[in-house]
N, C-alpha and C positions, 0 to 999 in steps of 0.2 A: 363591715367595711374597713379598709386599711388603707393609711396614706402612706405616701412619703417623703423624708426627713427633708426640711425646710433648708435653703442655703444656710449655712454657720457662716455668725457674726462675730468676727473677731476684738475683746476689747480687753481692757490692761487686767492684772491680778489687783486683790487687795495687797495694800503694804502691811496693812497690818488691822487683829479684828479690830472692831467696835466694841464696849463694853455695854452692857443690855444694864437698862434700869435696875434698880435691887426691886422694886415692887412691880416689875412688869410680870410676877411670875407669883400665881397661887395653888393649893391644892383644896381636893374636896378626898375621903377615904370611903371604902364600901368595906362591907366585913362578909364573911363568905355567903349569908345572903342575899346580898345584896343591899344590902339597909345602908343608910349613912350613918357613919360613924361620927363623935363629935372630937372634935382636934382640941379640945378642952379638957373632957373627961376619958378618951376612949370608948365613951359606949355608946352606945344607937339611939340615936337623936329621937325620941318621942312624934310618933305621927302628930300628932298637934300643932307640934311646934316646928316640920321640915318647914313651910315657907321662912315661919322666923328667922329659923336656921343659914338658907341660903343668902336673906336680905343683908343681915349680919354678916356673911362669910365672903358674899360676890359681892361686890358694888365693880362695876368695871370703872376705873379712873376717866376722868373726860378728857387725858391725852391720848386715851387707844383709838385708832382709827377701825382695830381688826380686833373682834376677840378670837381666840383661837379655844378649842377645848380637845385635850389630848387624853385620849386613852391608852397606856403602855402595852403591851402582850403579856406573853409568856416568858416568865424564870428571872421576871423584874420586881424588887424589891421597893420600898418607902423613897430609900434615898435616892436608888439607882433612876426611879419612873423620875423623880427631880430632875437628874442628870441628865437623862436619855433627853427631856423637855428640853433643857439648855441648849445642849448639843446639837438639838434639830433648830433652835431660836439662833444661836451663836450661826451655826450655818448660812439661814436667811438673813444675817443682817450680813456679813461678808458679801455673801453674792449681790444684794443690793446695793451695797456700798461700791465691789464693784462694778458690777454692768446696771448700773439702774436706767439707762438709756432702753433696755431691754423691756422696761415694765412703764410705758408712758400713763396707764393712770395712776400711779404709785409717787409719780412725780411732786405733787403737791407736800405731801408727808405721809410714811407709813409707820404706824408704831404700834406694834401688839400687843395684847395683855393676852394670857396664858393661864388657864384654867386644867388642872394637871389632874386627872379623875385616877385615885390608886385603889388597887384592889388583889387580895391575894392570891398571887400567881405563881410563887413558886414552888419550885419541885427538884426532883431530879431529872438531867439533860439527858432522860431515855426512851424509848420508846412510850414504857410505863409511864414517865414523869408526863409528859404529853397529853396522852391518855386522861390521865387524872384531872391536869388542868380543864383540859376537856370539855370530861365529863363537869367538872365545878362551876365553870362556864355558863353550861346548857341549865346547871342547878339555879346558877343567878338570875338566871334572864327567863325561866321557865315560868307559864301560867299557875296561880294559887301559893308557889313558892318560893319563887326567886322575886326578889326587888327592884333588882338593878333596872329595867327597861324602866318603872315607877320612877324614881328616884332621879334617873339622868333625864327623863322626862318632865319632871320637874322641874329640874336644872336649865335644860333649854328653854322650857318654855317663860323661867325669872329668867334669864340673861336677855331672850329675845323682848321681852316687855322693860328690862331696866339698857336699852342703848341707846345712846347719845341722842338727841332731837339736834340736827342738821338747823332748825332753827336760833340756839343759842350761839352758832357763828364758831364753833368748837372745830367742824367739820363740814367738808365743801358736797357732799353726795345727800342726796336727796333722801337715801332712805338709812342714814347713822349709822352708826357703826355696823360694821361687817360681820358677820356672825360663820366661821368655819369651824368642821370637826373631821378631825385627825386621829387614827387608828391605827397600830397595828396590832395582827395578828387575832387571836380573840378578842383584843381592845374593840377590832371593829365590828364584831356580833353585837356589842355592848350598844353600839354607836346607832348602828342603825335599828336597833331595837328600842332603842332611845327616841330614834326621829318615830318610829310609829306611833308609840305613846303620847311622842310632845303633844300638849294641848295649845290648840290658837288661842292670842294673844290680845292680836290686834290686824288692823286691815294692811294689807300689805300690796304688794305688786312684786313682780322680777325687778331685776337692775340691771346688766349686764349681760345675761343671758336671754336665750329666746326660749326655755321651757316654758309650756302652758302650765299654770296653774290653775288647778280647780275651786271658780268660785267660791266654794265653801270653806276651800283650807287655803287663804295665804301662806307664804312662805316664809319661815322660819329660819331655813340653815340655806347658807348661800353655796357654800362648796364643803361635800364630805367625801374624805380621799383615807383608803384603807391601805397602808403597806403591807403585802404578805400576807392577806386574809386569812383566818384558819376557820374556813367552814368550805361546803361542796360547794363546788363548781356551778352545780342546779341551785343552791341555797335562796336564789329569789323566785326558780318557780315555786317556791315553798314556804319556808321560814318566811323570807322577807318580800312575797308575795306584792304586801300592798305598797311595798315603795316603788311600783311600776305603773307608770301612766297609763290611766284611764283613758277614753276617748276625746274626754275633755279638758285633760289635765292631770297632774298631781294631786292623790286624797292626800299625801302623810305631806307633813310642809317642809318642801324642801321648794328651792327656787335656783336652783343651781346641779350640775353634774356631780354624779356620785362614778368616783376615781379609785380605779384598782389595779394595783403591782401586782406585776407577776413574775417570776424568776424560775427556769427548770432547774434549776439549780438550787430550787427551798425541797430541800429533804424532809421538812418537817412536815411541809403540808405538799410532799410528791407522795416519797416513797410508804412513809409513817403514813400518813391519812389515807394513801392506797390500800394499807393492812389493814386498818384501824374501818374502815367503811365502802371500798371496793370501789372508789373513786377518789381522784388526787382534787386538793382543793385549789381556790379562786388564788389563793398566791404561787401558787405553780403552776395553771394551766387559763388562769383567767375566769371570769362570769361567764356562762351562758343562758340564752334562754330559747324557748323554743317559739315556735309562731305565735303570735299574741291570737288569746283567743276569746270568748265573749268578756264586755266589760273592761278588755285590755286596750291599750293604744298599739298603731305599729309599733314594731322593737327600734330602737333606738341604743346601739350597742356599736360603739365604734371600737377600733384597736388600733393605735401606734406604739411607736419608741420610744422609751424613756429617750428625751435627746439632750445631748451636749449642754453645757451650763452656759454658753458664748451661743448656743443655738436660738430664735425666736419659737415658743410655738402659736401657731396660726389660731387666729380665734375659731374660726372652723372646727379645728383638729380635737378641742377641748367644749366645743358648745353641742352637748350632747346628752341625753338622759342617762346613759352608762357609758364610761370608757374604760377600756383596759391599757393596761401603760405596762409591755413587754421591757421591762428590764434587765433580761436577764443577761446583758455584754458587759453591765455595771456591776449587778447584784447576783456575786459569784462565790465570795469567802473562800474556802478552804478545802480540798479534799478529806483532810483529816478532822473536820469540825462535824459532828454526828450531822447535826441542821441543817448545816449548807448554808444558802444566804438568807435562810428566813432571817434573820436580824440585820443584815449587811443592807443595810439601808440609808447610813448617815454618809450624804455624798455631797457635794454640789450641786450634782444634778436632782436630788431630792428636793432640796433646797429653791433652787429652780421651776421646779414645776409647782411647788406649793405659791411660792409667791405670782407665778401664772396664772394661776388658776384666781385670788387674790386682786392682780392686776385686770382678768377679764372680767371678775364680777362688777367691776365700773360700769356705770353706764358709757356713751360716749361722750360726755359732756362735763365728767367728774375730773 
């Protein structure tokens, strides 16, 4: 299904940014297995001791209202995945700052803390280099030998067990801190390979959304949104299969819309991923799926606009089990940039939609 773009609401510029906390913002590293690395020693954290690990490394502060968990892409480096983090934080607070008339449940206080997931991704900016990451990708996250889906599975499932209790008067929403994950590129293979693994935690319910969730598996991750994905198009009749609802709900615990850019204008996952597997991927041409079939729920696969950062989006537009968010009038770069806009992503209007998404997962009473 496809809408269209809501009246635009006109409100003033910022004068000037906001400066972000200095501890609003941590990292976790993977080494090309996938394994957790230790930010002490450089080496791979001993199975025994990952919970240790993570207790020690995540505590979320009890001033975040939102934790955010970001995964960088492709031909992003230690400092740069920092950066890129900022960049996308630095964004969101501007836009808030402001149209925050825009995000009415945001209004009470919104303050993120930023979980920054780095992993070796660079290469060269060629076809080849692609390729490789790729393939290293598929290495990480792959059954018997890759970690990474273990590990950030982990990850979610300590941060969804250590968020704030709405009881200590920290926080006004009933179910504590917000829990979002943020991808691009092959960050977002990582992500939602992540959410299959996560282990439940504790009881939960939706907030803000009207996804069913399945009795068995409350929900864990409120909103997970990939920029520029770099896998197929088909990749949930397959790969990621069970993050599509059941008749009765959600098995893997998500309790919120899973949000996908797309841009004809990403070379990297158009033209490149055309060669490279004889179909262009979900950052150029969007998710599809085909009729749901035993054991599946109807499809639930909406498509709009990336819209204007003065624009409202409609809770409608975004309360959905899959959306694709058509960017490509924004996420355009360069002729002469081999990619295209697979990375042209840091905008207002990015900015915009994350804190949307954010804003909807309130309930109406928060």
């Amino acid at each position: 299904m496809t809408e269209r773009s809501p009246r635009r609401v006109h409100t003033r510029r910022p004068v000037r940014p906001t400066a972000l906390a200095p501890d609003a913002l941590t990292t976790v590293d993977l080494d090309k297995d996938g394994w957790l690395v230790s930010a002490a020693t450089g080496r791979p954290v001993r199975a025994d001791r990952l919970a240790r690990y993570l207790a020690e490394r995540l505590s979320p502060p009890s001033w975040a209202t939102d934790i955010i968990v970001y995964v960088h892409g492709w031909r992003t480096g230690s400092r740069s995945a920092i950066r890129s983090a900022q960049r996308l934080l630095a964004l969101m607070d501007r836009q808030h700052t402001a149209r925050a008339t825009l995000y009415p449940g945001l209004r009470e206080r919104y303050a993120p803390w930023t979980v920054v997931v780095r992993w070796p991704s660079s290469s060269l900016i060629t076809k080849g280099g692609y390729e490789k990451i790729r393939e290293r990708a598929h290495a990480m996250s792959s059954g018997g030998t890759g970690y990474a889906p273990h590990v950030l599975g982990h990850l979610l499932g300590y941060l969804h067990a250590e968020r704030g209790d709405p009881a200590d008067r920290t926080l006004r929403t009933r179910g504590g801190q917000y829990l979002h994950l943020v991808g691009h590129s092959f960050g977002g293979r990582f992500l939602c390979e992540a959410v299959i693994r996560a282990a439940d935690t504790e009881q939960g319910g939706t907030l803000g959304w009207s996804t069913t969730v399945h009795p068995s598996r409350p929900f864990t991750v409120d909103t997970l949104t990939v920029f520029q994905m770099a896998a197929p198009t088909e990749a949930f009749e397959s790969l990621f299969k069970r993050l599509r609802p059941g008749p009765v709900g959600h098995t893997s615990p998500v309790g919120g819309p899973l949000v996908f850019t797309h841009s004809r204008f990403d070379r990297a996952t158009g033209f490149w991923h055309l060669l490279g597997e004889r179909k262009p991927g979900i950052g150029h041409s969007g998710m599809r799926l085909s009729r749901a079939g035993a054991g599946l729920a109807p499809n639930d696969v909406w498509a709009t606009r990336l819209l204007r950062a003065d624009t409202p989006y409609p809770h409608t537009s975004l309360d959905h089990a899959f959306v694709n968010v058509d960017a490509s009038w924004r996420y355009r770069s360069t002729r002469i940039n081999p990619v295209g806009a697979h990375s042209d992503f840091y905008h207002p209007e990015t900015a915009h939609l994350l804190l949307s998404l954010a804003d909807h997962s309130r309930p109406a009473s928060a």
